[in-house]
Phi, psi and omega in degrees: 000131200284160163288345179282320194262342159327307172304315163315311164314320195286317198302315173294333172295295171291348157288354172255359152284344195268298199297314183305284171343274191267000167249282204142320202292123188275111167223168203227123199312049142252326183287347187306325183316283170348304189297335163277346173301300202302323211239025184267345195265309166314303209278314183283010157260005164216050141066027153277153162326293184193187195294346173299321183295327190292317164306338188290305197284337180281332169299333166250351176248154195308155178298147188225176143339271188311303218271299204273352163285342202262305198298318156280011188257327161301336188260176226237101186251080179215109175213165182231134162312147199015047138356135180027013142054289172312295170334298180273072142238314194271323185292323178289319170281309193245311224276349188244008168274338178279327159319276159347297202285332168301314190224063160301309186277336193268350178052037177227133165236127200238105172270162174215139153210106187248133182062041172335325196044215233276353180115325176311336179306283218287011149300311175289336169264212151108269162300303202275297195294305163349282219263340187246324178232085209299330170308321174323330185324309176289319210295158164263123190239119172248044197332057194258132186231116199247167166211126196283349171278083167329298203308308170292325161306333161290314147339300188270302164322343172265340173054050184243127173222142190292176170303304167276017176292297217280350186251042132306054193146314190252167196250162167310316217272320163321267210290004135289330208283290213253001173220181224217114149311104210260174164310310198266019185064017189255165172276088191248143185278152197311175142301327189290309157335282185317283178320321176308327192202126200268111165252119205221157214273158175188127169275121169292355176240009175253199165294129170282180186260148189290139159239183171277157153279131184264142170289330180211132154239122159266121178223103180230160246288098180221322132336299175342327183298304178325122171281177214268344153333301161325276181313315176296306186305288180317307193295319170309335164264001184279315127022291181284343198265325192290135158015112175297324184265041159107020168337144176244153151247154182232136191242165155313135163335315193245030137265148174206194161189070250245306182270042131307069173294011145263027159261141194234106189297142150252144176242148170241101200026242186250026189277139129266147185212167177224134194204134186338134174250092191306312181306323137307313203280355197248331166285015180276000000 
């Protein structure tokens, strides 16, 4: 092995250490492919040789700009509208009619779609109460969907999607009800859908922002990233941000957290879903 790409080798390994550090996100020399894929676009738009010169300058020099455009250029924003379709099936027969029915009298619901990316998750609830549940109409709904991605966060606040973005997901008859054909053949979502859900920048592996307790958190497959260190520190604050009185979360299909036992797993066909266990959280 040449002494150049040993040093490359090395170099990439501390650049996925600084990415584990500030994103959170775990990866391993089976993944060095990504990096020259992600950062080849980053790097020739600030005149380095090639992404290895880019990790060099990112490695030596103070964190920046440049360090958190390289950094997002690693996570993995592939999403859909009603994305694996069973969750918002079970959220539409149970988890929001048990909502519903808790806080009939105070009429308020406190949402969460924690790493949202470009918006199609919390677009897609959005749609589902809108469309399942005409009472909601009164209620006060407070829908905050964070990310760690301007671009996707930019993205999504404009509520704009190419053609195959919206028939991603969506029914014809969905894309007539709720979006607007724009001159340029792209897709924008009603306004009213937009005023419905607050989007704000958020690291999951950094300090939160004080929030309400939420009645529902969607954190869907996005752990995965994540080392199991990490994930236990997360689930313990989602754990404090959900309901007392029996808030849920709902994770990705190949998540679970099965040995947290201050969670009361529910199954739904093939839905799992988990929600606070007030009776545990007070022996704890």
């Amino acid at each position: 092995m040449t002494q150049a790409l040993t040093i490359h080798q090395n170099n990439i390994h501390l650049f996925f250490q600084m990415l584990e550090e500030h994103l959170g996100i775990a990866l391993d020399h089976s993944k060095e492919y990504l990096v020259a894929s992600r950062l080849a676009v980053i790097a020739r738009s600030h005149n380095f040789k090639d992404h290895h010169a880019l990790i060099q300058h990112l490695l030596v020099n103070p964190l920046g700009i440049l360090h958190h455009q390289s950094f997002h250029a690693m996570t993995t924003n592939e999403t859909m509208f009603f994305r694996d379709k069973y969750p918002f099936e079970t959220l539409r027969t149970t988890i929001i009619p048990a909502l519903i029915a808790k806080r009939r009298e105070t009429k308020t619901l406190e949402i969460w779609c924690a790493a949202a990316s470009t918006g199609q998750e919390p677009y897609s609830l959005a749609i589902l109460l809108r469309e399942n549940f005409p009472e909601l109409y009164f209620w006060k709904i407070q829908l905050i969907a964070t990310d760690i991605s301007e671009p996707a966060l930019t993205q999504a606040r404009t509520g704009i999607y190419s053609e195959t973005e919206v028939k991603r997901g969506l029914s014809e008859e969905q894309i007539k009800r709720h979006f607007k054909l724009l001159p340029s053949g792209q897709y924008e979502i009603s306004s009213e859908l937009k005023q419905m859900i607050r989007f704000e920048s958020l690291n999951l592996v950094k300090d939160w922002p004080v929030m309400p307790k939420f009645d529902l958190i969607l954190i869907r497959n996005v752990l995965i990233y994540f080392n199991a260190a990490t994930k236990a520190k997360i689930f313990r604050k989602l754990r404090a941000q959900l309901a007392d009185d029996g808030g849920c979360l709902l994770l990705g299909s190949s998540e679970s957290i099965l040995y947290d036992q201050s969670f009361k797993v529910q199954q739904e066909d093939r839905v799992s879903y988990y929600c606070k266990d007030l009776h545990k959280e007070m022996q704890r």
